[in-house]
N, CA, C and O atoms as a Maestro MAE file, in Angstrom:
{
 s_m_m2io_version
 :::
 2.0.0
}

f_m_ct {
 s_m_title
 :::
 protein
 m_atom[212] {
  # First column is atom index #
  i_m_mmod_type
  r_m_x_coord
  r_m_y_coord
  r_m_z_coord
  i_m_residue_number
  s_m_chain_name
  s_m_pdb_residue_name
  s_m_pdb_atom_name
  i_m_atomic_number
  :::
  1 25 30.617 17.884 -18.490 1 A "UNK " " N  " 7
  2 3 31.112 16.679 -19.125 1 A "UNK " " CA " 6
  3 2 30.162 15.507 -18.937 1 A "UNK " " C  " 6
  4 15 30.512 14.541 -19.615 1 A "UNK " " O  " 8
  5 25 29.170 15.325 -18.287 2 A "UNK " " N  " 7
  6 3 27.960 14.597 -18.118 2 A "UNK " " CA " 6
  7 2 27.261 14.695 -18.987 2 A "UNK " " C  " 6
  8 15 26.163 14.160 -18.830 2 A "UNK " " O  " 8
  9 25 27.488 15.313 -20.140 3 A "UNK " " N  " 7
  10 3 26.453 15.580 -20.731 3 A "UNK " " CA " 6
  11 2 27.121 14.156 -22.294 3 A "UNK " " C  " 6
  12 15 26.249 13.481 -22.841 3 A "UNK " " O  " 8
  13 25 28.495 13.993 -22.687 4 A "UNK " " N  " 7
  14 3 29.256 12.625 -23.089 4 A "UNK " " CA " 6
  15 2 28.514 11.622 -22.913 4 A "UNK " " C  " 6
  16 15 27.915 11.052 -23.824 4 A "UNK " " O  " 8
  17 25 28.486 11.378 -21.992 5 A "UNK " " N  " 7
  18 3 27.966 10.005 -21.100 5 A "UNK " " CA " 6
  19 2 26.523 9.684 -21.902 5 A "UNK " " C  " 6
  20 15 26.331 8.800 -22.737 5 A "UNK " " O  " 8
  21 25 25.838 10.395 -21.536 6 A "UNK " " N  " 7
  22 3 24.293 10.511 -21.987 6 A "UNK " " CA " 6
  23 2 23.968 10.668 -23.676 6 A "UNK " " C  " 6
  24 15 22.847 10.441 -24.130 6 A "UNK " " O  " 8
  25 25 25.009 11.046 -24.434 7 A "UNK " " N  " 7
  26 3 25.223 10.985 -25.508 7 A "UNK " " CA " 6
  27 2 25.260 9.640 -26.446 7 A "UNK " " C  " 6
  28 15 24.791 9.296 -27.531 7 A "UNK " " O  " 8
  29 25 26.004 9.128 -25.515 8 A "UNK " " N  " 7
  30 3 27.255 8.184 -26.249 8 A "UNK " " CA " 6
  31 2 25.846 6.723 -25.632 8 A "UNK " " C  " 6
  32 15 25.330 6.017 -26.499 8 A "UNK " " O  " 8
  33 25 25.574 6.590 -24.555 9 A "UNK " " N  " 7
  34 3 24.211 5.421 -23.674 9 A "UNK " " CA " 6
  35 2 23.081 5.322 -24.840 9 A "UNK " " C  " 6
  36 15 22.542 6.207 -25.505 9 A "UNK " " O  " 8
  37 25 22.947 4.079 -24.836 10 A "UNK " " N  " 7
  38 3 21.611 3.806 -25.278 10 A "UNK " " CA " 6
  39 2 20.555 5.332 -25.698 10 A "UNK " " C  " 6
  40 15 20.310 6.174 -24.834 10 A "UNK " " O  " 8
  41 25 20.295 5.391 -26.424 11 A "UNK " " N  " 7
  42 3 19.032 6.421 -26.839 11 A "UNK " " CA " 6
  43 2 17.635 6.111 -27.461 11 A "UNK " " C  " 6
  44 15 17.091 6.756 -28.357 11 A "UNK " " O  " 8
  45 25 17.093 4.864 -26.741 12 A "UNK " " N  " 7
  46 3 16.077 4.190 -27.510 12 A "UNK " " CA " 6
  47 2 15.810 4.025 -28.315 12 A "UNK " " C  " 6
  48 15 14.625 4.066 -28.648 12 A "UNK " " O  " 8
  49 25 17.423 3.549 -29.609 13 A "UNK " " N  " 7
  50 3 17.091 2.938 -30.525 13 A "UNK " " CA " 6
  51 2 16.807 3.728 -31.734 13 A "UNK " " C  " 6
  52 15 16.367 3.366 -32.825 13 A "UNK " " O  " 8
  53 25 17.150 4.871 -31.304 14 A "UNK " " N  " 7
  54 3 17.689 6.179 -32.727 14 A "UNK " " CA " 6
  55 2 19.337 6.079 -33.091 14 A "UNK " " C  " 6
  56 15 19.945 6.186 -34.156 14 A "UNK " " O  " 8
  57 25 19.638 5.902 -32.123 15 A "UNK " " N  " 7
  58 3 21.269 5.978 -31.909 15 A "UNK " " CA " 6
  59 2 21.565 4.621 -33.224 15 A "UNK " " C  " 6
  60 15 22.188 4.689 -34.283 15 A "UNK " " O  " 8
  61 25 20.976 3.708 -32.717 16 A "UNK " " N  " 7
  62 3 21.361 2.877 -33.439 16 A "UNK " " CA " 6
  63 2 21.134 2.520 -35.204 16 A "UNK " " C  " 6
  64 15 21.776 2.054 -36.145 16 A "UNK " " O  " 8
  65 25 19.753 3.095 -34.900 17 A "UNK " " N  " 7
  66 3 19.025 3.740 -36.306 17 A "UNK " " CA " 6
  67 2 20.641 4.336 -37.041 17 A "UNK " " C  " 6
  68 15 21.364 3.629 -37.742 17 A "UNK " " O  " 8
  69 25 20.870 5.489 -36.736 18 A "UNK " " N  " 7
  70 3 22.245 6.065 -37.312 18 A "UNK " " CA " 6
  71 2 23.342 5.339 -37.596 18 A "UNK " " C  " 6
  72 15 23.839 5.400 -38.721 18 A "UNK " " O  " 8
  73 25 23.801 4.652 -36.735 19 A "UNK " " N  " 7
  74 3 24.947 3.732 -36.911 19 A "UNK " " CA " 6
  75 2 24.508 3.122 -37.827 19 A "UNK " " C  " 6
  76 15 25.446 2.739 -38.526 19 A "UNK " " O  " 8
  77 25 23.336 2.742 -38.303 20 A "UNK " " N  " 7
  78 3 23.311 1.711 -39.860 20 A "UNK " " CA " 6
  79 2 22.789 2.652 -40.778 20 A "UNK " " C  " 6
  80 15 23.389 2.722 -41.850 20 A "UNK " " O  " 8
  81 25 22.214 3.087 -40.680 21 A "UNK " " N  " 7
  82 3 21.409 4.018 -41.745 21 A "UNK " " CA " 6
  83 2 22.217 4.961 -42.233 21 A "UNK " " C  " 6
  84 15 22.341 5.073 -43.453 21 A "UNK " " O  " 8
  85 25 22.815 5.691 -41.459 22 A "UNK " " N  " 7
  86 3 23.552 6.778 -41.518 22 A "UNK " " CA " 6
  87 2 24.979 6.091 -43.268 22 A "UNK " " C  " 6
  88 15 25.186 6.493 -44.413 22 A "UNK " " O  " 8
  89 25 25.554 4.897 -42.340 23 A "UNK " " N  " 7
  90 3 26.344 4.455 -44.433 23 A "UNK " " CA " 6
  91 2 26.029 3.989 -45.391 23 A "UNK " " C  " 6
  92 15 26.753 3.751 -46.358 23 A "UNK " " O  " 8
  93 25 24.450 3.702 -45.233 24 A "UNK " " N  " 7
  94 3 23.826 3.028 -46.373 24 A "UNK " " CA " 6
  95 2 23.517 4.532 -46.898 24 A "UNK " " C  " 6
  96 15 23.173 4.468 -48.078 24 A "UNK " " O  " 8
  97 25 23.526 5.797 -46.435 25 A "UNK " " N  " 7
  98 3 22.995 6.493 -47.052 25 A "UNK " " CA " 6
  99 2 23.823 6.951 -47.635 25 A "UNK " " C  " 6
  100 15 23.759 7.426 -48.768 25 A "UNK " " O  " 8
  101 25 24.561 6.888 -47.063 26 A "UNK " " N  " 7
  102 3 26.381 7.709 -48.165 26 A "UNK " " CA " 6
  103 2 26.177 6.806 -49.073 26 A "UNK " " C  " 6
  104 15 25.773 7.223 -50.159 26 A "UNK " " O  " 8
  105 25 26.368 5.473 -48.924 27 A "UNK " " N  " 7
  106 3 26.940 4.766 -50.250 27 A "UNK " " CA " 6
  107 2 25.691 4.684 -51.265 27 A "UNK " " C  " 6
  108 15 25.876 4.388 -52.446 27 A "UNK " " O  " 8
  109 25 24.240 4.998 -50.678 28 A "UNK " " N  " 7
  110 3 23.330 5.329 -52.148 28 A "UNK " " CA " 6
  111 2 23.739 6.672 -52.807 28 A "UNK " " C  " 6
  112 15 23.923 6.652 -54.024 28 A "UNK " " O  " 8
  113 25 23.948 8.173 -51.939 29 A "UNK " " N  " 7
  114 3 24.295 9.317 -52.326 29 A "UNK " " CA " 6
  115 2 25.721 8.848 -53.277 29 A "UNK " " C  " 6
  116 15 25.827 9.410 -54.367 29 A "UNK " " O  " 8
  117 25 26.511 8.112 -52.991 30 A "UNK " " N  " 7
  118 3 27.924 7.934 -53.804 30 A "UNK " " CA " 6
  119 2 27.657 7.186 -55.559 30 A "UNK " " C  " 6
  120 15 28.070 7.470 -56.683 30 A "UNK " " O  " 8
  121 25 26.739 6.120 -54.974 31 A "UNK " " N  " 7
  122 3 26.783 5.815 -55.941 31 A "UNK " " CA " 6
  123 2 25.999 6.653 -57.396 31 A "UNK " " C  " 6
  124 15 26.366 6.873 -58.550 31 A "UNK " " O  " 8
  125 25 24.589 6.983 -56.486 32 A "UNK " " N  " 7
  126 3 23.677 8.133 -57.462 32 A "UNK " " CA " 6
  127 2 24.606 9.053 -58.234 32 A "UNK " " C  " 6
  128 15 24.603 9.150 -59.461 32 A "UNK " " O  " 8
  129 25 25.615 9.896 -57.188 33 A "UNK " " N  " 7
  130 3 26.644 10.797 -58.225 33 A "UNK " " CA " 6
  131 2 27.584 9.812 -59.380 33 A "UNK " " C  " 6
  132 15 27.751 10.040 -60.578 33 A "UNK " " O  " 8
  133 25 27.956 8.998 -58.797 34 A "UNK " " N  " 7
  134 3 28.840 7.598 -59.945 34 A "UNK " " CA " 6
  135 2 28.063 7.642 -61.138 34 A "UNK " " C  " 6
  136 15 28.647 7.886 -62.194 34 A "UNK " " O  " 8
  137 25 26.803 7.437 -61.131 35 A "UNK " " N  " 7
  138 3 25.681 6.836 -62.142 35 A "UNK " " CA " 6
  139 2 25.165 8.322 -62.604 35 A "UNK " " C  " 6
  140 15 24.612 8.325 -63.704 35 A "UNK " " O  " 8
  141 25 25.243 9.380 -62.043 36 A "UNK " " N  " 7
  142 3 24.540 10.717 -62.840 36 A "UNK " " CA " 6
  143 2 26.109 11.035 -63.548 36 A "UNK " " C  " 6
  144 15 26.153 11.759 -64.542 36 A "UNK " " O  " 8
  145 25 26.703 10.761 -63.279 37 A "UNK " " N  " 7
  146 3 28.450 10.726 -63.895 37 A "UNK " " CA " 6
  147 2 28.661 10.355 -65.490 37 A "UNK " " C  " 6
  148 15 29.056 10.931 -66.503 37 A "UNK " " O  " 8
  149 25 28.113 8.920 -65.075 38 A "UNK " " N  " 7
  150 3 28.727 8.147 -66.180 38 A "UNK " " CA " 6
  151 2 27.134 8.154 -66.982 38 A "UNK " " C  " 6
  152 15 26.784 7.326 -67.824 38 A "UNK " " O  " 8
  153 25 26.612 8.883 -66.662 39 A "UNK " " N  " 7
  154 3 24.937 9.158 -68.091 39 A "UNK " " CA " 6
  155 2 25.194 10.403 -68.158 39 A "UNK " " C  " 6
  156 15 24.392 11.064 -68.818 39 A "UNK " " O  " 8
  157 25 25.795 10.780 -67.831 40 A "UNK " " N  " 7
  158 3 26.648 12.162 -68.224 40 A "UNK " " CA " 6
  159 2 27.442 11.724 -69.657 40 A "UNK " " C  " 6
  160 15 27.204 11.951 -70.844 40 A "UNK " " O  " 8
  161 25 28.315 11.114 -69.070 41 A "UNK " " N  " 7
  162 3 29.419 11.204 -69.984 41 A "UNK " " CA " 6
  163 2 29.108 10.010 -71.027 41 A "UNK " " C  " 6
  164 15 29.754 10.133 -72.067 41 A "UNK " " O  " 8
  165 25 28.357 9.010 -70.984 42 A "UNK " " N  " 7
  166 3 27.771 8.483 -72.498 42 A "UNK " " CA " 6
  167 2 26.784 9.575 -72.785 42 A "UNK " " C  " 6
  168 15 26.548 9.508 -73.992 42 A "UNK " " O  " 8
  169 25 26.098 10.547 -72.241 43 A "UNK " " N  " 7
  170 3 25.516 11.692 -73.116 43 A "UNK " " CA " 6
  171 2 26.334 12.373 -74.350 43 A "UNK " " C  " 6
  172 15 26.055 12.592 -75.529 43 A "UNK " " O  " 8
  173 25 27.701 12.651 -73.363 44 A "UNK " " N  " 7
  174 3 28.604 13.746 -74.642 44 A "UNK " " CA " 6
  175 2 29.194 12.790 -75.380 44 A "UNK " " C  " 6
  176 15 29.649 13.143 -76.468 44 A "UNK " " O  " 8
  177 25 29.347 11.147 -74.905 45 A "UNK " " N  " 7
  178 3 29.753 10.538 -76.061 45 A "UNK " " CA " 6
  179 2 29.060 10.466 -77.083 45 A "UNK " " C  " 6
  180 15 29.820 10.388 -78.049 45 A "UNK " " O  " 8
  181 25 28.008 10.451 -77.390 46 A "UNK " " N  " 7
  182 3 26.802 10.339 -77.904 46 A "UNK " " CA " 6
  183 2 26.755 11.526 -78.634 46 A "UNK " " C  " 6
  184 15 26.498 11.244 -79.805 46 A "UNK " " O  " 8
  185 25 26.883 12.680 -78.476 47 A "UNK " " N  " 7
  186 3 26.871 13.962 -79.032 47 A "UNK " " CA " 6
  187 2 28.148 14.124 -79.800 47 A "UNK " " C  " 6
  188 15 28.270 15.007 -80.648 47 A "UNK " " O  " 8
  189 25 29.191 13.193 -79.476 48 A "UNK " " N  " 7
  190 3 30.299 13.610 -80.331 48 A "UNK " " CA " 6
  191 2 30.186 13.019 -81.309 48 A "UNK " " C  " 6
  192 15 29.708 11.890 -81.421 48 A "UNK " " O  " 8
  193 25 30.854 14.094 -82.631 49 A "UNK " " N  " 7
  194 3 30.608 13.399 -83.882 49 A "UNK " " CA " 6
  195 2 31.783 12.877 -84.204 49 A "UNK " " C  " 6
  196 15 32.904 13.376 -84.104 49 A "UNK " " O  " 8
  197 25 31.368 11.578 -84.696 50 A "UNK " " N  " 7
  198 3 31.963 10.208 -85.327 50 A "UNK " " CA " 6
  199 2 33.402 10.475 -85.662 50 A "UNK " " C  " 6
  200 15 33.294 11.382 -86.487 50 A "UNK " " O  " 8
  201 25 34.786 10.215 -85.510 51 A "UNK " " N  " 7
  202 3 35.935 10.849 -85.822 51 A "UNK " " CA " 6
  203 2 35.724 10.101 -88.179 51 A "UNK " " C  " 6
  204 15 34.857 9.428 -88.737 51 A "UNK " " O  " 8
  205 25 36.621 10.553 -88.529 52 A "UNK " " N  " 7
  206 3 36.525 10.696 -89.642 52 A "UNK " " CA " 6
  207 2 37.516 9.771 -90.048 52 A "UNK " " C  " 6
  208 15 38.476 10.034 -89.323 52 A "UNK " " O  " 8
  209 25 37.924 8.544 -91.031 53 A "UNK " " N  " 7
  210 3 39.040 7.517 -91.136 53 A "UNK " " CA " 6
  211 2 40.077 8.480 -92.025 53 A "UNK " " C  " 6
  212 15 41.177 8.049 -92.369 53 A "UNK " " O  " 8
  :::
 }
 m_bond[211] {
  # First column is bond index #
  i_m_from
  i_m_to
  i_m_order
  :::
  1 1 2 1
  2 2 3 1
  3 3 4 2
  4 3 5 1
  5 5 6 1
  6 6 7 1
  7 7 8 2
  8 7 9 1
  9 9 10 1
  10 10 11 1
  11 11 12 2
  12 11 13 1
  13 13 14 1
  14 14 15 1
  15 15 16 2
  16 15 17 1
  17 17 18 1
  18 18 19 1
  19 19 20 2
  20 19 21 1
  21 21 22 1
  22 22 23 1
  23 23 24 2
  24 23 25 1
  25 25 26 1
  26 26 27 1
  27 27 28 2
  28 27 29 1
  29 29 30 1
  30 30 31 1
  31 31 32 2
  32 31 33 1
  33 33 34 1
  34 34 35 1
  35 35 36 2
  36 35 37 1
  37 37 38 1
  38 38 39 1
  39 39 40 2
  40 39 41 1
  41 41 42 1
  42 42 43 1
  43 43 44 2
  44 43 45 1
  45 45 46 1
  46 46 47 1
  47 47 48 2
  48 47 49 1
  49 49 50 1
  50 50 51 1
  51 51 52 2
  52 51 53 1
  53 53 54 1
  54 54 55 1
  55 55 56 2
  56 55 57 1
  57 57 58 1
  58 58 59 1
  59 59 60 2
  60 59 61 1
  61 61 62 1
  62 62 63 1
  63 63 64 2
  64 63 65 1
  65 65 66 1
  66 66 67 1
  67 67 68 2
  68 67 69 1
  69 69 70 1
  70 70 71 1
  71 71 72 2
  72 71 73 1
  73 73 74 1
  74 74 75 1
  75 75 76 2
  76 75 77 1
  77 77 78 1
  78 78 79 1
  79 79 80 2
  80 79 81 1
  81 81 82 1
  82 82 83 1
  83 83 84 2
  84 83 85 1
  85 85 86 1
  86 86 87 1
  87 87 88 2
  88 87 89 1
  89 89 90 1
  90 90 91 1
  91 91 92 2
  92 91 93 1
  93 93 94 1
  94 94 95 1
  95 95 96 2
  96 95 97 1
  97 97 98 1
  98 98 99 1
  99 99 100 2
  100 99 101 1
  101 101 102 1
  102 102 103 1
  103 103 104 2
  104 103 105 1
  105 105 106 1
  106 106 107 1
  107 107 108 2
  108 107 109 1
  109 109 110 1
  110 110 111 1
  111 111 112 2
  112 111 113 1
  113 113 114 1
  114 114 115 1
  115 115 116 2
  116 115 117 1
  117 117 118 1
  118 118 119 1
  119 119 120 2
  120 119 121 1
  121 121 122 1
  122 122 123 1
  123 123 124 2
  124 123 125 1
  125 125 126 1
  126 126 127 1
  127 127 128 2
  128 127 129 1
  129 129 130 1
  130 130 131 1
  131 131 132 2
  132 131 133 1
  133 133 134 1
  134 134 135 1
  135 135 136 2
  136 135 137 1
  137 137 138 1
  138 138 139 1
  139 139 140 2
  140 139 141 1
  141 141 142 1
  142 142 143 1
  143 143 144 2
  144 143 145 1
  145 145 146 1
  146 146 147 1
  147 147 148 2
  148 147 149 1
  149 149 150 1
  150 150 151 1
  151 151 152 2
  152 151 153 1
  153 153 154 1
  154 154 155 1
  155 155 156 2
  156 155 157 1
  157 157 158 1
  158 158 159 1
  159 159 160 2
  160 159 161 1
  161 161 162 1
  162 162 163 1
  163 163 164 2
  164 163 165 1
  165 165 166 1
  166 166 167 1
  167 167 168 2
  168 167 169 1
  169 169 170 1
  170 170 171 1
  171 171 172 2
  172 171 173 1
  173 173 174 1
  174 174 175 1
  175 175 176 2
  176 175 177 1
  177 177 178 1
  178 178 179 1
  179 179 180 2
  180 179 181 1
  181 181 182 1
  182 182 183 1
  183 183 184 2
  184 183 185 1
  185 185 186 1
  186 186 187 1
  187 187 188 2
  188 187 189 1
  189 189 190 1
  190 190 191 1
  191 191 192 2
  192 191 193 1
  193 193 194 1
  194 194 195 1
  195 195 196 2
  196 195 197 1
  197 197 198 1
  198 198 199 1
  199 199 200 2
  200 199 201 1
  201 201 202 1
  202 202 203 1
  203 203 204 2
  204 203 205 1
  205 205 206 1
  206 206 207 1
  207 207 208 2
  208 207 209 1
  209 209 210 1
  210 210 211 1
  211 211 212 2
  :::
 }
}
Protein backbone atom coordinates (compact mmCIF):
# COMPACT_ATOMS: atom_id res chain seq x y z
CA UNK A 1 0.00 0.00 0.00
CA UNK A 2 3.11 2.36 -0.13
CA UNK A 3 3.15 2.16 -3.30
CA UNK A 4 -0.61 4.99 -3.21
CA UNK A 5 1.36 7.37 -1.49
CA UNK A 6 4.11 7.67 -4.12
CA UNK A 7 1.57 7.72 -6.76
CA UNK A 8 -0.71 10.23 -5.72
CA UNK A 9 3.06 12.93 -4.31
CA UNK A 10 4.41 15.24 -6.49
CA UNK A 11 5.99 13.45 -9.69
CA UNK A 12 8.08 16.24 -11.10
CA UNK A 13 5.63 17.85 -12.85
CA UNK A 14 4.18 15.03 -15.23
CA UNK A 15 1.49 14.46 -12.79
CA UNK A 16 0.47 17.73 -13.26
CA UNK A 17 1.10 17.84 -17.01
CA UNK A 18 -2.06 15.23 -16.90
CA UNK A 19 -4.32 16.95 -14.70
CA UNK A 20 -4.50 19.74 -17.46
CA UNK A 21 -3.68 18.20 -20.53
CA UNK A 22 -5.27 15.12 -20.01
CA UNK A 23 -9.27 17.44 -20.56
CA UNK A 24 -8.15 19.62 -23.04
CA UNK A 25 -7.58 16.54 -24.87
CA UNK A 26 -11.00 15.00 -24.50
CA UNK A 27 -12.69 18.14 -25.26
CA UNK A 28 -10.50 18.58 -28.72
CA UNK A 29 -11.20 14.59 -29.40
CA UNK A 30 -15.15 15.59 -28.58
CA UNK A 31 -15.36 18.24 -30.39
CA UNK A 32 -13.31 16.82 -33.73
CA UNK A 33 -16.11 13.88 -33.63
CA UNK A 34 -19.05 16.92 -33.24
CA UNK A 35 -17.47 18.61 -36.40
CA UNK A 36 -16.62 15.19 -38.51
CA UNK A 37 -20.53 14.71 -37.54
CA UNK A 38 -22.05 17.59 -38.69
CA UNK A 39 -19.69 17.63 -42.36
CA UNK A 40 -21.07 14.46 -42.40
CA UNK A 41 -24.40 15.24 -42.33
CA UNK A 42 -24.39 18.63 -44.56
CA UNK A 43 -22.58 16.03 -46.95
CA UNK A 44 -25.90 13.81 -47.28
CA UNK A 45 -27.78 16.98 -47.13
CA UNK A 46 -26.17 18.03 -50.04
CA UNK A 47 -26.60 14.73 -51.86
CA UNK A 48 -30.23 14.73 -51.24
CA UNK A 49 -32.29 15.56 -54.04
CA UNK A 50 -34.36 18.68 -53.81
CA UNK A 51 -38.00 17.48 -52.50
CA UNK A 52 -40.44 18.25 -55.40
CA UNK A 53 -43.53 21.18 -54.67
Amino acid sequence: METIPALIAHQGGWDEILLVGGPIVLIIGVLALAKRRVDAQAAADDEAPAPKP
